[in-house]
C-alpha positions as CSV (number, residue, x, y, z in Angstrom):
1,X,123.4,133.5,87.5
2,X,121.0,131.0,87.3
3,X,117.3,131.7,85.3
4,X,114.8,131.6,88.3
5,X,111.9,129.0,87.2
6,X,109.8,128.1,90.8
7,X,110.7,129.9,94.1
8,X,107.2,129.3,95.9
9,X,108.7,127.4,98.7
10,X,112.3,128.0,98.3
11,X,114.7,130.1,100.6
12,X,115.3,133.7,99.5
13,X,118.1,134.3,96.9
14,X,120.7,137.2,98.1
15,X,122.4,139.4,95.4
16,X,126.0,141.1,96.9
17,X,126.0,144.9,95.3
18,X,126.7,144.4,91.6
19,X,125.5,141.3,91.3
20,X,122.6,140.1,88.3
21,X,120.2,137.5,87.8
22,X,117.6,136.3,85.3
23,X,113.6,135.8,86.3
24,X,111.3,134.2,83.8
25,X,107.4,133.9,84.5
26,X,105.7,130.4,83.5
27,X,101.9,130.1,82.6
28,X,100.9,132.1,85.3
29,X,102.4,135.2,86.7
30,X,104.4,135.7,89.5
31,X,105.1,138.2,92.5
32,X,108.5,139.5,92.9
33,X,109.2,140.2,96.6
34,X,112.0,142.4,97.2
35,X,112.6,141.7,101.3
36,X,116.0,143.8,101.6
37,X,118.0,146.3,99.5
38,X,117.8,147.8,96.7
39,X,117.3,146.2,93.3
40,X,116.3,147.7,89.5
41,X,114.6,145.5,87.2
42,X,114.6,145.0,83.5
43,X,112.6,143.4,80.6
44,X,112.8,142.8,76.7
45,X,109.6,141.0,76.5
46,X,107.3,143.3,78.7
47,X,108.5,147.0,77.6
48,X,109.6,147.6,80.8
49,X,113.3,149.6,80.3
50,X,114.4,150.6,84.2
51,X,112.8,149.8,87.3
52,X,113.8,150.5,91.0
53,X,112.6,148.8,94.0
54,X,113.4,149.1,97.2
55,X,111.8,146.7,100.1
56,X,108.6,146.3,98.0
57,X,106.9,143.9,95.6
58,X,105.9,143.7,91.8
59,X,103.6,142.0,90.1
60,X,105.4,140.0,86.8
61,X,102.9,139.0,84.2
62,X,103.2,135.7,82.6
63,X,105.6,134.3,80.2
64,X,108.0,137.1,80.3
65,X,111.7,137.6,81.4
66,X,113.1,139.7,83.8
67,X,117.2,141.0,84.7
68,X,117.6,142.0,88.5
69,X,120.6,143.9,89.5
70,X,121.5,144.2,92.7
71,X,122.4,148.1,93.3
72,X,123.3,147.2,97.2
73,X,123.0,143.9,98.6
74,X,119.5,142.7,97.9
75,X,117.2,139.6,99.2
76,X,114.4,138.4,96.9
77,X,112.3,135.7,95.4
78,X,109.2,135.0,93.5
79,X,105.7,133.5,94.0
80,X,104.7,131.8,91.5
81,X,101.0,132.6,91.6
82,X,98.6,129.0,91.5
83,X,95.6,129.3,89.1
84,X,92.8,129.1,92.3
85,X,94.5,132.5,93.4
86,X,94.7,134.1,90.1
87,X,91.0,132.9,90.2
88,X,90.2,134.4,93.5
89,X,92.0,137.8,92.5
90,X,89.7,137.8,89.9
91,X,86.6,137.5,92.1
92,X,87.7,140.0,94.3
93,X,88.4,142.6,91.7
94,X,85.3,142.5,90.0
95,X,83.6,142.4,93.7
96,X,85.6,145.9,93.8
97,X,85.2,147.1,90.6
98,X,81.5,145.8,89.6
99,X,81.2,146.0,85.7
100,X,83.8,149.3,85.6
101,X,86.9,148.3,84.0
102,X,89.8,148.7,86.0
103,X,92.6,151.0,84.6
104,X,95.5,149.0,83.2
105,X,98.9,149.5,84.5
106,X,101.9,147.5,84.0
107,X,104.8,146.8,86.6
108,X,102.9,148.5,89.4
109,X,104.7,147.7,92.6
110,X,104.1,148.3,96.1
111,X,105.8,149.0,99.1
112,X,106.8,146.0,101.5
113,X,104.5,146.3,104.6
114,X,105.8,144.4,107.9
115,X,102.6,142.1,108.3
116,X,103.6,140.9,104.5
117,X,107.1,140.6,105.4
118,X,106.3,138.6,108.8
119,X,103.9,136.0,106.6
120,X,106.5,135.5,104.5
121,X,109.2,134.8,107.1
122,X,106.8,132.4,108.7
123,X,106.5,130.6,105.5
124,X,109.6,130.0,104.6
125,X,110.3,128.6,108.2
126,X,107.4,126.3,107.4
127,X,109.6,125.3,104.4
128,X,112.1,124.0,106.4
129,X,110.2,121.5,108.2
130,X,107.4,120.4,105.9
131,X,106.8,116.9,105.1
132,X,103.1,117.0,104.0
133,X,101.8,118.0,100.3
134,X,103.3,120.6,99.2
135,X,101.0,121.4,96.5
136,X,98.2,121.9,98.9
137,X,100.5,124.2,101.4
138,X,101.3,126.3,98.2
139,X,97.3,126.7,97.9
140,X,97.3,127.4,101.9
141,X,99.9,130.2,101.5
142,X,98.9,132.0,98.9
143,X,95.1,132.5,100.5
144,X,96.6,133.6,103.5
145,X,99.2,136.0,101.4
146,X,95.8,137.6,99.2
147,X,94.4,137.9,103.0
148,X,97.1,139.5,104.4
149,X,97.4,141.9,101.4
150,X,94.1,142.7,101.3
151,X,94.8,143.9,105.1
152,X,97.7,145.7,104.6
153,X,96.8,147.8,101.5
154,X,94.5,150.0,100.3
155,X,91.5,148.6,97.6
156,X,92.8,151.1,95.3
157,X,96.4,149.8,95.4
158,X,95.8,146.3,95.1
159,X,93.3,147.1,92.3
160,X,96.2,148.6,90.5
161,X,98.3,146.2,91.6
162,X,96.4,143.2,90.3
163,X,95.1,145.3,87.1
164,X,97.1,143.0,84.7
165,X,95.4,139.8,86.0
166,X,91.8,141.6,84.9
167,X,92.0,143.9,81.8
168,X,90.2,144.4,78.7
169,X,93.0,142.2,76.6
170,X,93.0,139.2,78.9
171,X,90.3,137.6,76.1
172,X,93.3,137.7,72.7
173,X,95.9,137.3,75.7
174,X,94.3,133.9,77.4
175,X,93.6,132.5,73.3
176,X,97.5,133.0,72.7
177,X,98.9,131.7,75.8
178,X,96.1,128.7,75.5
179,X,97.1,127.7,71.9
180,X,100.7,129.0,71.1
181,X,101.9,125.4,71.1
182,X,99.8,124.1,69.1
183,X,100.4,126.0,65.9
184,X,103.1,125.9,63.6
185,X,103.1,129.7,61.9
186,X,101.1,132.8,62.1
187,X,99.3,131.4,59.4
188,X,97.8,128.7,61.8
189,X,97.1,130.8,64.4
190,X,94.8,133.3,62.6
191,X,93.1,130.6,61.5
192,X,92.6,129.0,64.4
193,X,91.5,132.7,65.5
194,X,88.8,133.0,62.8
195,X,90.5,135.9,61.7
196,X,92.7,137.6,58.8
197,X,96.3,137.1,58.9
198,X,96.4,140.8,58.7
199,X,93.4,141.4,61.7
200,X,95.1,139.0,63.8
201,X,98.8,140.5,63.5
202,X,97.6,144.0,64.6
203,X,95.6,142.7,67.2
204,X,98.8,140.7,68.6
205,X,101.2,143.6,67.7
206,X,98.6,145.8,69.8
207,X,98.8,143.2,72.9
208,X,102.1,141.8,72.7
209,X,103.8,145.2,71.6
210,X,105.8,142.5,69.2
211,X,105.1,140.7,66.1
212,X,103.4,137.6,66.6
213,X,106.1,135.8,64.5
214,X,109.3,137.6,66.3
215,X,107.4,135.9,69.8
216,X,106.3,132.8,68.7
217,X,110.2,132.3,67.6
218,X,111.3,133.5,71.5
219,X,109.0,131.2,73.5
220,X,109.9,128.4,70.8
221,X,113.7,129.4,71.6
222,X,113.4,129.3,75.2
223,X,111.7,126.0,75.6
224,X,114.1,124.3,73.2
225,X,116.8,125.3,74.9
226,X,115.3,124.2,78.4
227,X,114.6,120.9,76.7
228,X,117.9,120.3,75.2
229,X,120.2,121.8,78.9
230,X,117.9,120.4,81.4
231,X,116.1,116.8,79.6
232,X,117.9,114.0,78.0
233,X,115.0,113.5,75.6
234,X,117.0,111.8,72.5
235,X,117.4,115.0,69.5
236,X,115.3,113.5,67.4
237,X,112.0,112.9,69.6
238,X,112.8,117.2,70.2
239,X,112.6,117.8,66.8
240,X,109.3,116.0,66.4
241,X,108.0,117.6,69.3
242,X,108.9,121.0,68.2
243,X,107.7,120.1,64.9
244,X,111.1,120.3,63.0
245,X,111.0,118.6,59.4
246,X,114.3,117.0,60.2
247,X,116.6,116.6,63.1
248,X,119.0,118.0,60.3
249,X,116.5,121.3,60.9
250,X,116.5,121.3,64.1
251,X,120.4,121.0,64.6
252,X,120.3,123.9,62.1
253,X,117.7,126.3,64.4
254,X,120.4,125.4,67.2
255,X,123.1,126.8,65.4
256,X,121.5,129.8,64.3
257,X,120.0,130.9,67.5
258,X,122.8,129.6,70.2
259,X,126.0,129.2,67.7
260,X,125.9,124.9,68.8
261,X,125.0,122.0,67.9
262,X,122.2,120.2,69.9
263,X,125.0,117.9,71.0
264,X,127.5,121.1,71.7
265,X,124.8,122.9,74.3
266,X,124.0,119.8,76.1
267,X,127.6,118.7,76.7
268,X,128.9,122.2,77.5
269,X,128.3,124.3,80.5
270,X,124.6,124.3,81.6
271,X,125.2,127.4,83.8
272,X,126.9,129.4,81.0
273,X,125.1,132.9,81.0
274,X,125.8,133.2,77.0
275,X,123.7,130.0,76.5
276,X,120.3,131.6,78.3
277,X,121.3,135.6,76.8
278,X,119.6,134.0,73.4
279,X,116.5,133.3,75.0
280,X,115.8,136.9,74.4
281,X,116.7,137.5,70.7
């Protein structure tokens, strides 16, 4: 059960019945495509409790975490959208929706339609055999997967669809995601919002649906932990760049948030599922 970080122009994973994985959105958000079976989805950090899907896709915002369960043998995987088409999904829905603001909705999904599906098979035959830039074919796939959607559904769908990419909190949401690793405390971050403490915590409680403390502490979590299973970057260089008074500190957040030592997590069992169940709490 490994925690899903870049599947643009991987093979699809298959879940037997029963079976559970984790998904975590980056910077940008991501598409969920459900190809086969049956699959309900679940989320701490975007107040999403149950979802079902069934052959379709869902839009995952950014920086969150997901739990797919397999409730008969499901294929997936996730598209990592590129900035140029969160750019061009932009354009197109305020081509759509002129200066009206779009109704928000969160975890919209859509059905699977067969040109989609028929795309996405060709692509990930085109995986197999490519040996040019693959940053640029992402860029070429994800044009001709807006074109194809745009085809296949109605404007009213995708509109809904895409709503999370253009709403009226995208202004507070693009300041956090922008400057969240550059601050130390709440404190920091008000200020660098030119705002009260107290204006600036009910505006993120209002966005986030968390304090801004309780999530600065969970993306601060998860990328420590990255750093520490997946890098070899010496302890002490992560507790400077983390911004840890002392590696002494920093072996001290380690133990309170994953019950090890630095030096524990990074010689144990990288694919331990306890390790990454902490990421949320």
């Amino acid at each position: 059960m490994d925690i899903i970080s870049n599947l643009e122009c991987s093979a699809p994973i298959r879940l037997p019945k029963g079976g559970q994985n984790k998904i975590e959105t980056g910077e940008c958000a991501a598409i969920l495509f459900v190809l086969s079976g049956t699959a309900s989805i679940f989320s701490k950090d975007y107040h999403l409790n149950y979802l079902e899907i069934k052959n379709g896709i869902l839009l995952l915002p950014r920086c969150s975490q997901y739990r797919i369960e397999a409730l008969e043998t499901v294929t997936f995987f996730k598209c990592d959208m590129t900035l140029n088409f969160i750019q061009n999904v932009n354009q197109w829905l305020i081509q759509v929706s002129g200066n009206s603001l779009i109704e928000k909705q969160q975890n919209y999904k859509l059905p699977l339609k067969q040109k989609v599906r028929h795309l996405l098979d060709f692509y990930f035959q085109c995986d197999t055999t490519l040996d040019s830039n693959r940053a640029q074919f992402n860029e070429w796939k994800q044009n001709g997967l807006f074109l194809i959607m745009k085809d296949s559904y109605s404007v009213q769908e995708l509109s809904t669809f895409f709503s999370e990419i253009k709403n009226q909190d995208m202004e507070f949401k693009e300041f956090v995601y922008s400057n969240f690793r550059n601050v130390r405390s709440v404190i920091e971050f008000a200020d660098l919002a030119k705002c009260s403490l107290s204006v600036f915590c009910r505006e993120f409680k209002k966005h986030f649906g968390e304090s801004a403390y309780q999530w600065m502490l969970n993306r601060k979590s998860q990328y420590v932990l990255q750093d520490i299973l997946q890098t070899s970057i010496p302890f002490q260089e992560l507790a400077d760049k983390y911004q840890f008074s002392s590696q002494a500190h920093f072996t001290k957040f380690c133990k309170q948030r994953y019950n090890l030592t630095p030096k524990d997590l990074r010689n144990g069992n990288k694919s331990n599922l306890y390790l990454y169940e902490h990421l949320a709490h």
